[in-house]
MARKOL-224945 format. One record per residue (C-alpha): residue number from 1; residue in three letters; chain; x, z, y. Coordinates in Angstrom, 2 decimals, always signed. Last residue first. Layout:
N
SITE:NUM:ALA:A:X:Z:Y
...
end
This chain:
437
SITE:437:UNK:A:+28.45:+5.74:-13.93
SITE:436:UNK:A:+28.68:+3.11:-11.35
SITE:435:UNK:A:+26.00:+1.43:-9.77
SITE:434:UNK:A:+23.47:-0.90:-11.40
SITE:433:UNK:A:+23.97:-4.19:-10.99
SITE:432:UNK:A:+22.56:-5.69:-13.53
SITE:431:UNK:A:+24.88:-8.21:-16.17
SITE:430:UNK:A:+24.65:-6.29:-19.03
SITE:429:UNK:A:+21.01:-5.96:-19.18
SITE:428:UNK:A:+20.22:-9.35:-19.08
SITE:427:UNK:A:+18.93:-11.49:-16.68
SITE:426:UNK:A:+16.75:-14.62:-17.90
SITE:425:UNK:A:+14.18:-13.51:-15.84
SITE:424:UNK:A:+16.00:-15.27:-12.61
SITE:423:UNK:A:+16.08:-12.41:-10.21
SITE:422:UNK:A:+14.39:-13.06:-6.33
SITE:421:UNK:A:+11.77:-14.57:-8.51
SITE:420:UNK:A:+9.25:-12.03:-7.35
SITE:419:UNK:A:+8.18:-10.64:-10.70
SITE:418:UNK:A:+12.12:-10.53:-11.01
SITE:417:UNK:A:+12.56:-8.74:-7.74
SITE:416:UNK:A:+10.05:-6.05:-8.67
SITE:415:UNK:A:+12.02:-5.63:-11.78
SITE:414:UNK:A:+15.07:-4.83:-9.85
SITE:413:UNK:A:+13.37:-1.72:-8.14
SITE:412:UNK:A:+12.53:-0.53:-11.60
SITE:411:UNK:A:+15.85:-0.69:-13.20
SITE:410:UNK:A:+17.49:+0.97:-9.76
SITE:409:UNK:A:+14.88:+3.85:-10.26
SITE:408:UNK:A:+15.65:+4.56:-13.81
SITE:407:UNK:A:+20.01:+4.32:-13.40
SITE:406:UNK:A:+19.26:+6.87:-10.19
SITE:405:UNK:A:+20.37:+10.09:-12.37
SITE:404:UNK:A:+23.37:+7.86:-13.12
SITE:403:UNK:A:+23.63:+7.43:-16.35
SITE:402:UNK:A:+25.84:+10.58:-18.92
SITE:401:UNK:A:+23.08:+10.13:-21.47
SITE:400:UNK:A:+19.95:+11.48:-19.09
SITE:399:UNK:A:+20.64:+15.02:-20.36
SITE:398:UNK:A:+17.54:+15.90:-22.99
SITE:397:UNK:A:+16.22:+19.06:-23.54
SITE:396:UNK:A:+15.93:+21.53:-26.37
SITE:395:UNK:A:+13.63:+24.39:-27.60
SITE:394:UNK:A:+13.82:+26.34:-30.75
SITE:393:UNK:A:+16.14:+27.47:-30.14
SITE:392:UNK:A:+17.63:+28.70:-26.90
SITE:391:UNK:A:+18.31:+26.42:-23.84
SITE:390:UNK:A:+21.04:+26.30:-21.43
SITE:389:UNK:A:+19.82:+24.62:-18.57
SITE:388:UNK:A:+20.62:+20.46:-18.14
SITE:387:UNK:A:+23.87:+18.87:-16.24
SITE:386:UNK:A:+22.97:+15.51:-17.52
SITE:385:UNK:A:+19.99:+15.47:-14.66
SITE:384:UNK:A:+16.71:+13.92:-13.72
SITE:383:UNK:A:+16.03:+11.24:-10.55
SITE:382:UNK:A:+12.62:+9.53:-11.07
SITE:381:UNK:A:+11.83:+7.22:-14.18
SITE:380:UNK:A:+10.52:+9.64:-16.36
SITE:379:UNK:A:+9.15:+8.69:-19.49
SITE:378:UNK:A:+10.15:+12.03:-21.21
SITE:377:UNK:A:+6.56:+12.92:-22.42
SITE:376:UNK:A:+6.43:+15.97:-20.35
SITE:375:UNK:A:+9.19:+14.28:-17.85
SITE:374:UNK:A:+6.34:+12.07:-16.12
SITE:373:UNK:A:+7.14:+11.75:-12.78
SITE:372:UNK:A:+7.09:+8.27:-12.24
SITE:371:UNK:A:+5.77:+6.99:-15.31
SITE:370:UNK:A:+4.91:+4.34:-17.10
SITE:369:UNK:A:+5.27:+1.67:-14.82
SITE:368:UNK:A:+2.41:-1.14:-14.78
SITE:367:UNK:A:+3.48:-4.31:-13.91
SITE:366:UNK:A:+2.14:-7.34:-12.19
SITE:365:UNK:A:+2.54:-11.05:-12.43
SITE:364:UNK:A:+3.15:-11.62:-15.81
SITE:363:UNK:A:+4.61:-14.56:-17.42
SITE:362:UNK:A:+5.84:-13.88:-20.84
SITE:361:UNK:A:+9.38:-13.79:-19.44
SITE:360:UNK:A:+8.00:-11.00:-17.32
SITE:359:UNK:A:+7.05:-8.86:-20.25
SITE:358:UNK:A:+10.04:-9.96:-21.80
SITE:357:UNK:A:+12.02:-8.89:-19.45
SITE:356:UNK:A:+10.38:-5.49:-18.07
SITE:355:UNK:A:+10.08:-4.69:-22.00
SITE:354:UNK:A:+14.19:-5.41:-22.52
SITE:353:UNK:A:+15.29:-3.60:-19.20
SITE:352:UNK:A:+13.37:-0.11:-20.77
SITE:351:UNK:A:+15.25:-0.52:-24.10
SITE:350:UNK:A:+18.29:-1.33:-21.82
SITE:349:UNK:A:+18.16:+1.63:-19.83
SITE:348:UNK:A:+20.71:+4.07:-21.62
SITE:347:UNK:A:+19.84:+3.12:-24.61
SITE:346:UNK:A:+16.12:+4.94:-23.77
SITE:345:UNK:A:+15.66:+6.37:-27.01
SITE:344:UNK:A:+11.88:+6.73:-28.83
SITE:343:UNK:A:+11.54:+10.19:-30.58
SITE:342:UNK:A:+14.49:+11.38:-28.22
SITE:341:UNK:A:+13.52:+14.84:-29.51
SITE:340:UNK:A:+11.48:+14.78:-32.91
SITE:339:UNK:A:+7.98:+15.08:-32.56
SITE:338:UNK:A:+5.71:+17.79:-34.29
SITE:337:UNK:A:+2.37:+17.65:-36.03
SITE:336:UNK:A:-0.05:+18.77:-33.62
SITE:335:UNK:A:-3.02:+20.56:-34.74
SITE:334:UNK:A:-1.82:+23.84:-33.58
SITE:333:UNK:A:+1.37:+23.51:-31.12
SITE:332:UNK:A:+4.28:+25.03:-32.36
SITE:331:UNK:A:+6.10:+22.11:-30.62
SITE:330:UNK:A:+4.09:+19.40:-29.23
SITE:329:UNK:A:+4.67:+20.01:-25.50
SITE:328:UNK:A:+8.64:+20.26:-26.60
SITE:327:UNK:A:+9.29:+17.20:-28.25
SITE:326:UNK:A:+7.63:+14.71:-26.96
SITE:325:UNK:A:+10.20:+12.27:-26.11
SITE:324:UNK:A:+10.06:+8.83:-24.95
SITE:323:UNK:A:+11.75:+5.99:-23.49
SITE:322:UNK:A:+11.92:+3.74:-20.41
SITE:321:UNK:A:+8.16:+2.70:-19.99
SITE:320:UNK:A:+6.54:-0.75:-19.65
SITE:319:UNK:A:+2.34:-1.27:-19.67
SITE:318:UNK:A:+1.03:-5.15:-19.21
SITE:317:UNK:A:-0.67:-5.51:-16.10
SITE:316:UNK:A:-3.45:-8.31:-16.56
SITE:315:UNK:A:-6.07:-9.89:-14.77
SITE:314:UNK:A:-9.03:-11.11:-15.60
SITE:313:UNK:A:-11.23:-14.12:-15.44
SITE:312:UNK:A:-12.28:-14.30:-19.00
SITE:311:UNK:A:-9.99:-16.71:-20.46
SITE:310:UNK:A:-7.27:-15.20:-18.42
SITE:309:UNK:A:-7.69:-11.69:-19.92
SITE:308:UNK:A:-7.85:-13.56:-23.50
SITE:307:UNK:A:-4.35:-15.55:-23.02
SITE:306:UNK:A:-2.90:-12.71:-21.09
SITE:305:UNK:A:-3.16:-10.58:-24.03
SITE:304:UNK:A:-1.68:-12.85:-25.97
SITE:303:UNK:A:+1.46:-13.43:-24.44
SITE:302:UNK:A:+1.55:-9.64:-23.82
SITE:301:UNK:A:+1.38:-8.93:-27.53
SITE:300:UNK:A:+3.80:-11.91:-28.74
SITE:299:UNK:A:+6.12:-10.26:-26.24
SITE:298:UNK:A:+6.10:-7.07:-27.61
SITE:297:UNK:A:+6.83:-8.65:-30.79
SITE:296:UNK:A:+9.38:-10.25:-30.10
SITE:295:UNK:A:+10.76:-7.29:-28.27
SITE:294:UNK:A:+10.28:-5.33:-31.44
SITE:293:UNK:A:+12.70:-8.12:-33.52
SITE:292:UNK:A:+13.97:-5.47:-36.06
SITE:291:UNK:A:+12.66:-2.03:-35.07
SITE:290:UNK:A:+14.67:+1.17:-33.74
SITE:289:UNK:A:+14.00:+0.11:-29.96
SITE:288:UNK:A:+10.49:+1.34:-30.05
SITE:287:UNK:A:+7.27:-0.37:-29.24
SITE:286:UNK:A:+3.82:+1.25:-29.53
SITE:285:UNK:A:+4.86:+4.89:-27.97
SITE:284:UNK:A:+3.54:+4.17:-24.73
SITE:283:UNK:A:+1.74:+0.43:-24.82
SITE:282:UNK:A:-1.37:+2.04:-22.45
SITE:281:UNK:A:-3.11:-1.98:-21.81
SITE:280:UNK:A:-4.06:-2.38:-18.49
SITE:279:UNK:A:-6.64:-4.81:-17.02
SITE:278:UNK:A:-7.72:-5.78:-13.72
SITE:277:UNK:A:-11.04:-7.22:-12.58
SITE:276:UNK:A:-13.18:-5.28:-14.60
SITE:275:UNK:A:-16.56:-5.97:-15.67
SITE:274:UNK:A:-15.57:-7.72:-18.51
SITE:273:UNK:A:-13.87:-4.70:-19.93
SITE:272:UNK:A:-16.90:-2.83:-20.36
SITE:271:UNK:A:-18.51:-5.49:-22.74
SITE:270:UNK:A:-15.11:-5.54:-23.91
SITE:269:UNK:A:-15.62:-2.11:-25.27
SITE:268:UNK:A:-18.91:-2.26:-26.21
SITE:267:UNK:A:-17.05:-4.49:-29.14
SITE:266:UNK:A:-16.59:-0.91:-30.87
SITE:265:UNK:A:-13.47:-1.08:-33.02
SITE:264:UNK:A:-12.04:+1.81:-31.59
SITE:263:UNK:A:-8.51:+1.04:-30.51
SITE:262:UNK:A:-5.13:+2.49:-31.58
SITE:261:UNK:A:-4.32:-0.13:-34.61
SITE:260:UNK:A:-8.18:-2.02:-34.36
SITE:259:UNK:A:-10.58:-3.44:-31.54
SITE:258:UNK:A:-8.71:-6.69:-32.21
SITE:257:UNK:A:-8.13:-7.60:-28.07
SITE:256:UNK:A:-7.78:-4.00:-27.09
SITE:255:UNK:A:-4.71:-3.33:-29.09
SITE:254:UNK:A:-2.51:-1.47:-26.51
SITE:253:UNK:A:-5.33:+1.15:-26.08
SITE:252:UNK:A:-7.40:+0.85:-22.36
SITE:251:UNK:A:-6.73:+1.81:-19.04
SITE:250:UNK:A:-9.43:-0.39:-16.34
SITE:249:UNK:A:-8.41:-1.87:-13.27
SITE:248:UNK:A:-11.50:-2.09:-10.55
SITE:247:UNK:A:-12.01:-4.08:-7.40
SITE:246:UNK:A:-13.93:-2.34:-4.68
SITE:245:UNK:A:-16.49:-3.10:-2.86
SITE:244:UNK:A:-18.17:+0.29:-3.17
SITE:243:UNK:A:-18.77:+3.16:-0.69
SITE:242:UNK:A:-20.90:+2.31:+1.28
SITE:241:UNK:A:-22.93:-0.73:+0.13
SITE:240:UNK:A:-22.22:+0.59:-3.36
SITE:239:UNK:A:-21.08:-2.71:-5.55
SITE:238:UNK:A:-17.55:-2.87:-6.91
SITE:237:UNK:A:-17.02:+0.85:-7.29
SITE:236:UNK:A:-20.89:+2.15:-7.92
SITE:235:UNK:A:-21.54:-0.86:-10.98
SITE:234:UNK:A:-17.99:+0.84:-12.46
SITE:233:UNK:A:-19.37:+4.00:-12.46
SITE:232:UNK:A:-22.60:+3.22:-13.53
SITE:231:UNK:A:-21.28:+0.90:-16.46
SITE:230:UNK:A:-19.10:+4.31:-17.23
SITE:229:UNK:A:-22.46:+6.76:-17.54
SITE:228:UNK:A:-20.85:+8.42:-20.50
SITE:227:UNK:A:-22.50:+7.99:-22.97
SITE:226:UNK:A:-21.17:+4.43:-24.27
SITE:225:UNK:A:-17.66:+5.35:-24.07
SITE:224:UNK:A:-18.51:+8.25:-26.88
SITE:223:UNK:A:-16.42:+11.30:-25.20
SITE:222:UNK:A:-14.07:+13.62:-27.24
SITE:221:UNK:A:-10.87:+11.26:-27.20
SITE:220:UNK:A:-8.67:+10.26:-30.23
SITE:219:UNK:A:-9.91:+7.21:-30.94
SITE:218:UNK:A:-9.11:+5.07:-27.52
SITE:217:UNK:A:-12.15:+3.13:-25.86
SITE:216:UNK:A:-11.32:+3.93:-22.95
SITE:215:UNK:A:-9.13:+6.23:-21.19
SITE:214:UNK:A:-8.13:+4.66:-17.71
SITE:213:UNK:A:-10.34:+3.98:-14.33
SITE:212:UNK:A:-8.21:+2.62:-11.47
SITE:211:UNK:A:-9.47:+2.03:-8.59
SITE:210:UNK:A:-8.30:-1.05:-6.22
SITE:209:UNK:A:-9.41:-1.21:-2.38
SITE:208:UNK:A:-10.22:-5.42:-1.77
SITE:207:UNK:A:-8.82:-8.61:-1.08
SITE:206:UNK:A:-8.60:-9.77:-4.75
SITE:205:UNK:A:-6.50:-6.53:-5.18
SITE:204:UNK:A:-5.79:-4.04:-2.32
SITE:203:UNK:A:-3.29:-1.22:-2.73
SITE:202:UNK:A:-3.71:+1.39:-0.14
SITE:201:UNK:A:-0.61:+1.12:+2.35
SITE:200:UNK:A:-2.67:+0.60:+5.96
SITE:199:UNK:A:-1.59:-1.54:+8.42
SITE:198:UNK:A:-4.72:-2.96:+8.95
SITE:197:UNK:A:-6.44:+0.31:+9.63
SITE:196:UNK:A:-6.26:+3.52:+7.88
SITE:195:UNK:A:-9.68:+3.91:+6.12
SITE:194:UNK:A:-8.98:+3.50:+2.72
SITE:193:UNK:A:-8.16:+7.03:+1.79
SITE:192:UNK:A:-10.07:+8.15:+4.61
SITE:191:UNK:A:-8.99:+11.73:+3.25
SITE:190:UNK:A:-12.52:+13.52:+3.82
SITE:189:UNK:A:-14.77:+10.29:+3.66
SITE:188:UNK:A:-13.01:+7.97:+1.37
SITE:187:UNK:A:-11.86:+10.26:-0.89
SITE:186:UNK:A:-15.19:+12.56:-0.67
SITE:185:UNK:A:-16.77:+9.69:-1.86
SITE:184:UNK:A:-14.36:+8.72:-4.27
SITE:183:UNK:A:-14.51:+12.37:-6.03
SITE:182:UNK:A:-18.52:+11.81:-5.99
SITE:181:UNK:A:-18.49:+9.08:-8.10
SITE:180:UNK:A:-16.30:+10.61:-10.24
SITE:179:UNK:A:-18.40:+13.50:-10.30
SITE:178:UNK:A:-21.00:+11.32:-11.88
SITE:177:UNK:A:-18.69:+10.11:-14.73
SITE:176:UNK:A:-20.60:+12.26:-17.62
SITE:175:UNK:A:-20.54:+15.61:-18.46
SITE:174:UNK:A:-23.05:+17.79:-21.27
SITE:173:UNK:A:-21.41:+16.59:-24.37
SITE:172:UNK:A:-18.49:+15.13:-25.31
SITE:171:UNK:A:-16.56:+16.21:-22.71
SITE:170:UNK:A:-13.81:+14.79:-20.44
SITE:169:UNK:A:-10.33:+16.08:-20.59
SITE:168:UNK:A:-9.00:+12.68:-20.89
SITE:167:UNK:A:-10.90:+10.61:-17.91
SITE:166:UNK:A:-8.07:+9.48:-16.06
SITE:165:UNK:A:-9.03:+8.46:-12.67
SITE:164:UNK:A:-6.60:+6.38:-11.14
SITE:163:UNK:A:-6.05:+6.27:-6.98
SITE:162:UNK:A:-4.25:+3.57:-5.35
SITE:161:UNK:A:-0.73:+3.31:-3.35
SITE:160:UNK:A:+1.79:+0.91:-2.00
SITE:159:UNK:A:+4.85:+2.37:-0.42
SITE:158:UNK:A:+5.42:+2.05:+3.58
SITE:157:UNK:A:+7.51:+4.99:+4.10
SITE:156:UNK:A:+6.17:+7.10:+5.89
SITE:155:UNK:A:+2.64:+5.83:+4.89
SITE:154:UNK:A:+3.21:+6.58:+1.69
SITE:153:UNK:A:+4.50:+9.43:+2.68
SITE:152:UNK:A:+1.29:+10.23:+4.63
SITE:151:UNK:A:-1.22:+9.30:+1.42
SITE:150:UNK:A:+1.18:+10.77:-0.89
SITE:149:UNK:A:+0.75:+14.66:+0.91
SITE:148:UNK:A:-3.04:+13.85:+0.78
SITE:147:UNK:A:-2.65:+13.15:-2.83
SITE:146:UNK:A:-1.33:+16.26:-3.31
SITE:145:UNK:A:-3.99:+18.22:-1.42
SITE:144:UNK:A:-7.20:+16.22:-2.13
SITE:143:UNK:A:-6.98:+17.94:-5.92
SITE:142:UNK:A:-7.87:+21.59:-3.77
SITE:141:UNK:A:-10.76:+20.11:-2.38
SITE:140:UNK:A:-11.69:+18.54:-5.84
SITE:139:UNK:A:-11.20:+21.68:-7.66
SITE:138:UNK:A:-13.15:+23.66:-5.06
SITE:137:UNK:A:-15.95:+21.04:-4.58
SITE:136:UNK:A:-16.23:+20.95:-8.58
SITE:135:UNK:A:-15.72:+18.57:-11.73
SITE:134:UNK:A:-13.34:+15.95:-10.04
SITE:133:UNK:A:-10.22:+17.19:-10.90
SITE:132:UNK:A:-11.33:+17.92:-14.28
SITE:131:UNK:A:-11.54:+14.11:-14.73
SITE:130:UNK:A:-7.66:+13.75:-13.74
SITE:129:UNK:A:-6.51:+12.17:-10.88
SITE:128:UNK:A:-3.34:+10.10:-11.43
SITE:127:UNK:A:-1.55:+8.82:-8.02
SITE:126:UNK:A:-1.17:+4.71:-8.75
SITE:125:UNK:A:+2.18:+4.06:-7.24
SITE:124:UNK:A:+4.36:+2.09:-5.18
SITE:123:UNK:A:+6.52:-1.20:-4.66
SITE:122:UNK:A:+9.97:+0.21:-5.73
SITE:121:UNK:A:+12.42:-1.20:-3.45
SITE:120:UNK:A:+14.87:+1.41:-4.39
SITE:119:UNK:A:+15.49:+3.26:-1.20
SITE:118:UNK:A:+11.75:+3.01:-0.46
SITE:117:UNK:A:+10.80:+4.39:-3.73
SITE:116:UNK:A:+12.86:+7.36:-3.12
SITE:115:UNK:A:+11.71:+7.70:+0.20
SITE:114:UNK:A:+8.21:+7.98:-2.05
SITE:113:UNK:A:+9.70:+10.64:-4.32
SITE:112:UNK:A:+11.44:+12.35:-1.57
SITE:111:UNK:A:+7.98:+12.76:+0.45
SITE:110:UNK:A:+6.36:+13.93:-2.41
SITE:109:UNK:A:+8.44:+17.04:-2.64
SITE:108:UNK:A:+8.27:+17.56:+0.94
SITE:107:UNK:A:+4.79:+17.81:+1.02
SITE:106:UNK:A:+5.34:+20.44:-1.47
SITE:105:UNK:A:+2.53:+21.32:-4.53
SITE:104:UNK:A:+4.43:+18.90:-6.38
SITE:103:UNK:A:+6.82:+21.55:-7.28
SITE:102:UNK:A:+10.70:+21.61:-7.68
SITE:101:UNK:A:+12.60:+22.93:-10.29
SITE:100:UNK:A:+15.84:+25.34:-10.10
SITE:99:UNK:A:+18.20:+26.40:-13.04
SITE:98:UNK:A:+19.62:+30.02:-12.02
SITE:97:UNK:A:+23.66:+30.28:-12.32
SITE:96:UNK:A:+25.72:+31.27:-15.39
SITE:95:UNK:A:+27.74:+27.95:-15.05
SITE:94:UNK:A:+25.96:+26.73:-18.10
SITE:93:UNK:A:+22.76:+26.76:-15.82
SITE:92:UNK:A:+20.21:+29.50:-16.65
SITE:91:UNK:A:+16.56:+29.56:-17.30
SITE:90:UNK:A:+14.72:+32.17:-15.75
SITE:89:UNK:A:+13.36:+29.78:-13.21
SITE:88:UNK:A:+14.70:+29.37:-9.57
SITE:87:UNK:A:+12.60:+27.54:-7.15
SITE:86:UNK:A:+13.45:+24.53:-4.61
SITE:85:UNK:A:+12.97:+23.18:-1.47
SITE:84:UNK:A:+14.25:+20.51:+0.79
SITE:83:UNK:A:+14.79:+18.44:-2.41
SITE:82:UNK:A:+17.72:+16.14:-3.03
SITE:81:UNK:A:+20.13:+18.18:-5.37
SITE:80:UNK:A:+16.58:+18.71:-7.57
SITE:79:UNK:A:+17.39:+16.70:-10.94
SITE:78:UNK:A:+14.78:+17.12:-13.03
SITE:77:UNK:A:+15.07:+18.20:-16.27
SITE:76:UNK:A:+14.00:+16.29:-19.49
SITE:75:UNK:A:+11.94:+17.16:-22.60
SITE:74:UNK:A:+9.46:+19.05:-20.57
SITE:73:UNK:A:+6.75:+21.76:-21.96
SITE:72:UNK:A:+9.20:+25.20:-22.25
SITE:71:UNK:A:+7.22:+28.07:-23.65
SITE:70:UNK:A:+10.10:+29.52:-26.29
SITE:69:UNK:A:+12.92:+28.65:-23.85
SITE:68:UNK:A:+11.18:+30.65:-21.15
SITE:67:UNK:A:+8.80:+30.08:-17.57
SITE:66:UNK:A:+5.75:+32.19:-19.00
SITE:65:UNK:A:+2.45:+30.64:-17.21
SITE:64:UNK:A:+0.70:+30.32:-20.90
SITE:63:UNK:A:+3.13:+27.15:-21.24
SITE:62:UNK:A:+5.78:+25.73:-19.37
SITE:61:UNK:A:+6.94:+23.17:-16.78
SITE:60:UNK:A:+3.49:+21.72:-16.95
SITE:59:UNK:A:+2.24:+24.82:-14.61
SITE:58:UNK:A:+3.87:+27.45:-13.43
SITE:57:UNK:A:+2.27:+29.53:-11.01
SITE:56:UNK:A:-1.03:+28.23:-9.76
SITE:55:UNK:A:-1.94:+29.96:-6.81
SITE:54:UNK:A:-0.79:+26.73:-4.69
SITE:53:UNK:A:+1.52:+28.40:-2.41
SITE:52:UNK:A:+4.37:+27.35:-4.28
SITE:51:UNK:A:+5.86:+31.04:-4.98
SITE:50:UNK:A:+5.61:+30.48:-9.23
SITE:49:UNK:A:+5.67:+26.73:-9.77
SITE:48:UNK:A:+3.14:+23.81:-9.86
SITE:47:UNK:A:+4.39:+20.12:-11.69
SITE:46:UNK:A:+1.07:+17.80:-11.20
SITE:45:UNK:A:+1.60:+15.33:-9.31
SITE:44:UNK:A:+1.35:+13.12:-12.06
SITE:43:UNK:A:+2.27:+9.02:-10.38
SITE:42:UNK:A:+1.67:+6.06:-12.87
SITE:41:UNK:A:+4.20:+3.55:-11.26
SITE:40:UNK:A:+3.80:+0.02:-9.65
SITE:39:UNK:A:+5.57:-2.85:-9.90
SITE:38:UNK:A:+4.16:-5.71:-7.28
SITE:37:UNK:A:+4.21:-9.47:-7.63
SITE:36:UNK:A:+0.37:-9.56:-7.78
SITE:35:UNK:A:-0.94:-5.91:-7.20
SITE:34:UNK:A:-3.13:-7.63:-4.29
SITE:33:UNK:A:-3.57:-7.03:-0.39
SITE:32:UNK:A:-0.71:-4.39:+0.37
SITE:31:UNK:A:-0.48:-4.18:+3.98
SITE:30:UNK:A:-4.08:-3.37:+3.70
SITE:29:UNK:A:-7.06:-5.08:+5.45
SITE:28:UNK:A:-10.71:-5.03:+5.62
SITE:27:UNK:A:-11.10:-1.33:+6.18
SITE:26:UNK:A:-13.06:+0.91:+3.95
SITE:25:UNK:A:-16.51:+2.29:+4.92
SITE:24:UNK:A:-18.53:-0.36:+3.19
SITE:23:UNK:A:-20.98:-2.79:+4.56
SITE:22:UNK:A:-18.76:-5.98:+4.45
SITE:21:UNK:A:-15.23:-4.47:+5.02
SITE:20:UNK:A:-14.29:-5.34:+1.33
SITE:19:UNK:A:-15.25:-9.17:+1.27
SITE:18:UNK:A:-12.57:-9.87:+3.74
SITE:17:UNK:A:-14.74:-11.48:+7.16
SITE:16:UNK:A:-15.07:-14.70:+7.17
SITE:15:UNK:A:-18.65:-14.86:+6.64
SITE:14:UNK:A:-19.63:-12.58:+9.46
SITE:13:UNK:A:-17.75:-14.15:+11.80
SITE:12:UNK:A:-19.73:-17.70:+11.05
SITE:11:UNK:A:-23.03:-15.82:+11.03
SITE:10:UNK:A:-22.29:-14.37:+14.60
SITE:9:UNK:A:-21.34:-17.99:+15.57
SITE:8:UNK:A:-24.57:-19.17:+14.45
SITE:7:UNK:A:-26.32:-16.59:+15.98
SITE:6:UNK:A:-24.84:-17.11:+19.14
SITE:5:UNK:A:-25.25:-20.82:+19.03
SITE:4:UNK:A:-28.91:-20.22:+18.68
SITE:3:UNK:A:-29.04:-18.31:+21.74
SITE:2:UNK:A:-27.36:-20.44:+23.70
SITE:1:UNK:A:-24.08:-19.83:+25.43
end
């Protein structure tokens, strides 16, 4: 072959290659190339208990490390017939017996979640890593541990995954996103988060490894958006020639488009914003099934919203969640003013059902779930219990109202198929299959 035919064909292979291998450390491919048609869930990781191995204790079961009524944090208890291992808290079942919890701490732990997700054709998650994750080698080392446990199961059982920083707990003064940057290169280099092959489950979008950056421009956070070295952290994701090529969802309030309601009305905002490819408005606790038309409304929102994101070459994964109750993390708490239990009810599903509808009806192509494991804020969608601890005053839980412990999971895994059209979006509630009671 000639010489110059060489080049030329080296040129040609060069060209055709996925934009994300170019230069970078990840691998071209995924077995998950773009969010489109996919539902995936916001993933904690972050329940500890006493005897884990983590150090820990308990943490976000209960406050100052004291597992009792008075500390309880959760508004819902998991149910933990399906873990390989368990831990008893001083709570106590009617039947006089010790309630158990699990922690995330065990590989085994995530491994149910994601066979969990297999078993209900749930598409995957986004595993949450918080800013003070990132802060120091030890906190980051020890952050790599849960989401190392994910990265197999996900594997395992071929579940979509992708990493989100959320930036509450940032300050504001004195820190900026620079360890960030440094948790994705230690990702990428110490995990090979993105460096599993072809075959490999990190979620792609527009061919290439998606991030996830959420908590901006929201009014009740310490850091000014503008001073915190965000356009460098975005410019780092899509562009490093190591690290980067990425594409890059952003987490912003429900009312982005007005800079107004839950949004600070700084237009720097969308300046951000435009550098995205993804966006993802946080609609927990903006729609409740107490309100005349709300699903109207809802759907106005996400009608709209896709309008402006489309107009500017972005995409959009409107926010669904199956309830929630904040009852216990806010009681007592200073500065808090206290939520009733059940604060927004689930109706056994169908409140949940209604915003996968019309959000789908509206025509989106992606969801965001809100959230997996989340039974802080009772948004749960995993497997919790009606057979719930006995619990003094002033603390309370709620049973999952006499549903399936699986109703949650089979809601979500149906969704998928209606961003698929494998369901026509015209389904209502009434007519899912989903199990007996």
């Amino acid at each position: 072959m000639h010489f110059r035919s060489i080049c030329l064909l080296l040129a040609y292979t060069v060209l055709i290659l996925p934009p994300a291998s170019a230069g970078t450390k990840h691998s071209p491919s995924s077995r998950f190339m773009s969010y489109e048609k996919l539902v995936m869930g916001g993933y904690q990781g972050w329940f500890r208990a006493e005897g884990d191995g983590s150090g820990e204790g308990w943490v976000h079961y209960v406050s100052k490390g004291k597992f009792t009524a008075e500390n309880l944090k959760i508004d819902l208890w998991p149910d933990v017939s399906e873990y390989p291992r368990t831990y008893p808290t001083s709570l106590q079942m009617p039947d006089g017996s010790a309630a158990r919890v699990f922690s995330s701490w065990d590989a085994s732990t995530v491994d149910v979640h994601f066979r969990w997700m297999r078993e209900y054709a749930i598409d995957g998650v986004f595993m949450q890593r918080f800013f003070r994750v990132t802060k120091t080698p030890a906190s980051r080392r020890q952050g790599r541990v849960i989401l190392g446990h994910a990265l197999q199961s996900s594997q395992a059982h071929g579940r979509a995954l992708a990493v989100m920083y959320d930036l509450s707990g940032l300050k504001a003064e004195g820190e900026d996103c620079a360890s960030v940057i440094q948790d994705w290169k230690e990702l990428v280099d110490e995990l090979r988060i993105t460096q599993q092959g072809p075959d490999q489950t990190y979620l792609y979008h527009r061919g290439k490894p998606l991030v996830a950056i959420w908590g901006l421009g929201f009014p009740d956070r310490a850091y000014n958006i503008r001073s915190i070295g965000i356009e460098q952290l975005i410019d780092f994701l899509k562009n490093d020639p190591v690290y980067g090529g990425c594409s890059v969802l952003l987490g912003v309030p429900n009312y982005f488009r007005d800079l107004n309601v839950d949004t600070l009305p700084d237009p720097y905002l969308h300046e951000i914003m435009a550098r995205a490819d993804v966006i993802m408005p946080w609609s927990v606790q903006r729609y409740t099934p107490g309100l005349h038309n709300e699903m109207e409304r809802y759907g106005a929102q996400v009608t709209a919203d896709l309008a402006w994101c489309q107009a500017r070459g972005l995409d959009y994964a409107p926010c669904v969640y199956p309830g929630f109750s904040w009852y216990n993390l806010t009681r007592g708490k200073p500065g808090t003013p206290p939520r009733p239990l059940d604060q927004i009810p689930r109706e056994e599903g169908r409140f949940y059902w209604n915003m996968i509808s019309t959000a789908a009806r509206a025509g989106s192509r992606m969801l965001y779930v809100a959230m997996f494991d989340e039974i802080d804020e009772g948004t749960a969608i995993f497997k919790c219990t009606n057979q719930i601890p006995v619990t003094p005053a002033p603390a309370a839980l709620l049973s999952y109202q006499g549903v399936p412990p699986d109703r949650y999971l089979r809601l979500t895994g149906l969704a998928g198929k209606m961003l698929r059209g494998e369901l026509p979006v015209t389904t209502g509630f009434d007519t899912l299959d989903l199990g007996s009671k």
